[in-house]
ZADO-1210 file (C-alpha; in nm, 4 decimals, padded with zeros to 6 digits):
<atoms>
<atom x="14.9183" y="22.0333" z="01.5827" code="UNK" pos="1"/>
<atom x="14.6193" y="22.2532" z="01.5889" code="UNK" pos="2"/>
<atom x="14.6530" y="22.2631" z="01.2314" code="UNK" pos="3"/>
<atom x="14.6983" y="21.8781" z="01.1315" code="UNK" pos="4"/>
<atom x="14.3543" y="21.8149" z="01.3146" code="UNK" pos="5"/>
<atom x="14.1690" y="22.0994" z="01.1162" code="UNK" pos="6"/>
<atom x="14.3199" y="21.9629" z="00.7808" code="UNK" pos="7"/>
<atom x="14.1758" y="21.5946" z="00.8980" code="UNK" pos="8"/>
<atom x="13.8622" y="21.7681" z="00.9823" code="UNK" pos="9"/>
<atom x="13.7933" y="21.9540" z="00.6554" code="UNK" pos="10"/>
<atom x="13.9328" y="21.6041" z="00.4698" code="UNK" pos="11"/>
<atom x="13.6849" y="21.4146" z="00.5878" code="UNK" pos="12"/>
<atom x="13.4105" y="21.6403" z="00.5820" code="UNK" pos="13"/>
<atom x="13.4753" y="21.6249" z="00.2473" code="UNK" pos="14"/>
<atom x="13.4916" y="21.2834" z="00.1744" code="UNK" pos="15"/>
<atom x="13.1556" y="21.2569" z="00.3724" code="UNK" pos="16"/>
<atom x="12.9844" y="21.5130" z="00.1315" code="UNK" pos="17"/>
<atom x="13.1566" y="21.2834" z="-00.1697" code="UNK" pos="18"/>
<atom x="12.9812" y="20.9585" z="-00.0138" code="UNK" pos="19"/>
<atom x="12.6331" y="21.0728" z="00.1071" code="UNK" pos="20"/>
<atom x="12.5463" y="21.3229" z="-00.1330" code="UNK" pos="21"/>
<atom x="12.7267" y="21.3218" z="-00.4755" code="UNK" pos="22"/>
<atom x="12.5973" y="21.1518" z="-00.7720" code="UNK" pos="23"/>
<atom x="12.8246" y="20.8255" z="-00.7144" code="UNK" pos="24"/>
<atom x="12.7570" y="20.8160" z="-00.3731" code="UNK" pos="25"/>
<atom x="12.5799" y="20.5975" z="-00.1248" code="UNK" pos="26"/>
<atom x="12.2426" y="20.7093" z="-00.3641" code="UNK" pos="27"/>
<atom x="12.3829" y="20.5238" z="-00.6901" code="UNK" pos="28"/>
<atom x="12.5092" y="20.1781" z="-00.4761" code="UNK" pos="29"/>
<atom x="12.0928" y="20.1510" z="-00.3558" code="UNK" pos="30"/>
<atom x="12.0014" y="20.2207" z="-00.7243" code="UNK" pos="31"/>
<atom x="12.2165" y="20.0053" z="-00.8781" code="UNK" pos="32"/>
<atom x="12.1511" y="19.7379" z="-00.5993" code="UNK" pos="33"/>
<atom x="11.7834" y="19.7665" z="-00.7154" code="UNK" pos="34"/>
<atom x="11.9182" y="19.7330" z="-01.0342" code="UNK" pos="35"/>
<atom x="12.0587" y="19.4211" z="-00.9962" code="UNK" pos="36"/>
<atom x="11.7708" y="19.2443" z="-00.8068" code="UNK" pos="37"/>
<atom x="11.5345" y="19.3568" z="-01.0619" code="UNK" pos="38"/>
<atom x="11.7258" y="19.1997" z="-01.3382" code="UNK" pos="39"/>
<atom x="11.8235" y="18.8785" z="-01.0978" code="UNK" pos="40"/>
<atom x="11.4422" y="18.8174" z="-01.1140" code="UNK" pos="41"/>
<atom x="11.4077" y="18.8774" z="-01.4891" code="UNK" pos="42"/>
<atom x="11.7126" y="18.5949" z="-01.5472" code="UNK" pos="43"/>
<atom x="11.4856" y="18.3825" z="-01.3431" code="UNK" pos="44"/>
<atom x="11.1755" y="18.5061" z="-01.5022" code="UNK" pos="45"/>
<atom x="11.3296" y="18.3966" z="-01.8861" code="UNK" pos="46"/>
<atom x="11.5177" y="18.0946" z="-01.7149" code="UNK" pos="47"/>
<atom x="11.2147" y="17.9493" z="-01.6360" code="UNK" pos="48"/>
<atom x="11.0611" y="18.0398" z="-01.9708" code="UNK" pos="49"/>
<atom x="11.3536" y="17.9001" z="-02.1218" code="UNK" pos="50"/>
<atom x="11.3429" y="17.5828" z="-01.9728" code="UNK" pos="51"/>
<atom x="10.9474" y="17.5198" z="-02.0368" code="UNK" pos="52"/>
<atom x="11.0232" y="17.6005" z="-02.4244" code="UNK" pos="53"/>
<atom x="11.3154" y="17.3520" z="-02.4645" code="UNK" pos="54"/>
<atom x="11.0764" y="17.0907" z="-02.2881" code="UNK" pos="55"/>
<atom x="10.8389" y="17.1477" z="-02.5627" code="UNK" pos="56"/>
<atom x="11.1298" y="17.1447" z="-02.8413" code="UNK" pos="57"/>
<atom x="11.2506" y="16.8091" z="-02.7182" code="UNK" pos="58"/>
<atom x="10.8824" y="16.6710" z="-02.6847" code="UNK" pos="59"/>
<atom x="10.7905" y="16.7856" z="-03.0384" code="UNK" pos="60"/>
<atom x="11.1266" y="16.6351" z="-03.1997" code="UNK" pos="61"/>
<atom x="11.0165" y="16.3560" z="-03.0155" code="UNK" pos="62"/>
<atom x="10.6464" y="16.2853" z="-02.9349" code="UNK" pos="63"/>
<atom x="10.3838" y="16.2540" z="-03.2153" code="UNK" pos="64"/>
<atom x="10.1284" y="16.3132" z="-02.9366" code="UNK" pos="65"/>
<atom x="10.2752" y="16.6633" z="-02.8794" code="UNK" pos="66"/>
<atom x="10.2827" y="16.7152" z="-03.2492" code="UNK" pos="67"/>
<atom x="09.9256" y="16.5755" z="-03.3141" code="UNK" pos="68"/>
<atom x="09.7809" y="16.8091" z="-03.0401" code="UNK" pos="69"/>
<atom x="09.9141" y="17.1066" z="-03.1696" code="UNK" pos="70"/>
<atom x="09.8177" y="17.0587" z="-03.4881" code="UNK" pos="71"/>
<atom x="09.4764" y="16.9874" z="-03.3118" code="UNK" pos="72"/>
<atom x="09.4446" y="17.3027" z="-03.1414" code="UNK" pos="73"/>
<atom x="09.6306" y="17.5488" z="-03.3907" code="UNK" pos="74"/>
<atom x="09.5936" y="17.4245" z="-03.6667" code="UNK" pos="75"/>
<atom x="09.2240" y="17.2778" z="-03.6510" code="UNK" pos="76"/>
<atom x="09.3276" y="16.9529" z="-03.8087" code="UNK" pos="77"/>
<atom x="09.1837" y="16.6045" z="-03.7275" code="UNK" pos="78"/>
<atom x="09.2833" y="16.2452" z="-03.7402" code="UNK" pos="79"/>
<atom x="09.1933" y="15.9759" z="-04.0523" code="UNK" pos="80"/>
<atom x="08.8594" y="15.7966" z="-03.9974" code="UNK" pos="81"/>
<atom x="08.7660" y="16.0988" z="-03.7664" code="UNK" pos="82"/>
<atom x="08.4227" y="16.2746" z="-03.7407" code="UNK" pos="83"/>
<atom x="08.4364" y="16.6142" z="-03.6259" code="UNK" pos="84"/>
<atom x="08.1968" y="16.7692" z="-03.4379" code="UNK" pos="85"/>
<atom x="08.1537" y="17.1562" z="-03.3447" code="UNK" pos="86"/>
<atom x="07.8807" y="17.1977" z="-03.0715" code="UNK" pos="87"/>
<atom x="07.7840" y="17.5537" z="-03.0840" code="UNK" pos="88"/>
<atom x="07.5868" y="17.7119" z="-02.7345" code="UNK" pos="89"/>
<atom x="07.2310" y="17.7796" z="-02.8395" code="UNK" pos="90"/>
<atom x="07.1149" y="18.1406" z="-02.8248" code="UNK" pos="91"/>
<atom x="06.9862" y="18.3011" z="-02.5314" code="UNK" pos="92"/>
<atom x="06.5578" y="18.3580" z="-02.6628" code="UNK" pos="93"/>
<atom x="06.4266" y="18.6989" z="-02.4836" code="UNK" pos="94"/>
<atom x="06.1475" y="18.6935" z="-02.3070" code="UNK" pos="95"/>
<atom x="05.9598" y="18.9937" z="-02.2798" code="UNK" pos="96"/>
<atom x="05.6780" y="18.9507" z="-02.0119" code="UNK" pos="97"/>
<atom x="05.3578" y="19.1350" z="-02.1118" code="UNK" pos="98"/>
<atom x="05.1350" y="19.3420" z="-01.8473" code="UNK" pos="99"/>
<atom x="04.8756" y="19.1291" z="-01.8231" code="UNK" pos="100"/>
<atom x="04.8605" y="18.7880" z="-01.8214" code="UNK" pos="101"/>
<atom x="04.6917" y="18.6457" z="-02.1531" code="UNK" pos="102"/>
<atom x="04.3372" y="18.4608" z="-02.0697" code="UNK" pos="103"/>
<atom x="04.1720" y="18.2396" z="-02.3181" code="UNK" pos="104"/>
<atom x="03.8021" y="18.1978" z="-02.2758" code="UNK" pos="105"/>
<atom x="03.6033" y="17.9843" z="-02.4904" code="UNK" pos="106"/>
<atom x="03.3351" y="18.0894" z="-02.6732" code="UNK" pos="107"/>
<atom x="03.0195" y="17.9691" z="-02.5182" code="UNK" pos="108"/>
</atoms>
């Protein structure tokens, strides 16, 4: 009997060593867990992405308003009986303060 309990012992030693501390172990299940939540929140990620471009599809095959802004923004264009104006910021001017403050006298 002595010898049934020693075989059971060195058995499961063994498996023990397989599951903690071999390569397909309890070490690859937490990898491969991260793994899979990683990529869960990259489907999500592209799902969302997904959904916001076939919004636009359906509003462009739609909508001229969608169509007429893009071509607004991307494309520069503007509308018939349009004026277009481009308001540019004015440049900074430098001012450079002198030493002394300039005095005018008049000539007496």
């Amino acid at each position: 009997m002595k010898w049934l309990a020693a075989i059971l012992l060195v058995l499961l030693t063994a498996l023990q060593y397989r599951l903690w501390l071999s390569d397909d172990g309890v070490s690859e299940v937490s990898r491969l867990s991260e793994a899979v939540e990683q990529q869960k929140s990259d489907n999500e990620r592209l799902r969302n992405r997904n959904a916001q471009l076939g919004a636009e599809v359906v509003d462009l095959k739609k909508g001229m308003d969608a169509l007429e802004e893009r071509a607004r923004s991307e494309l520069g264009m503007i509308a018939r009986r349009e004026t277009f104006y481009q308001v540019v910021p004015a440049r900074p001017t430098r001012y450079t303060p002198t030493s002394a403050p300039r005095t005018h006298t008049a000539a007496r």
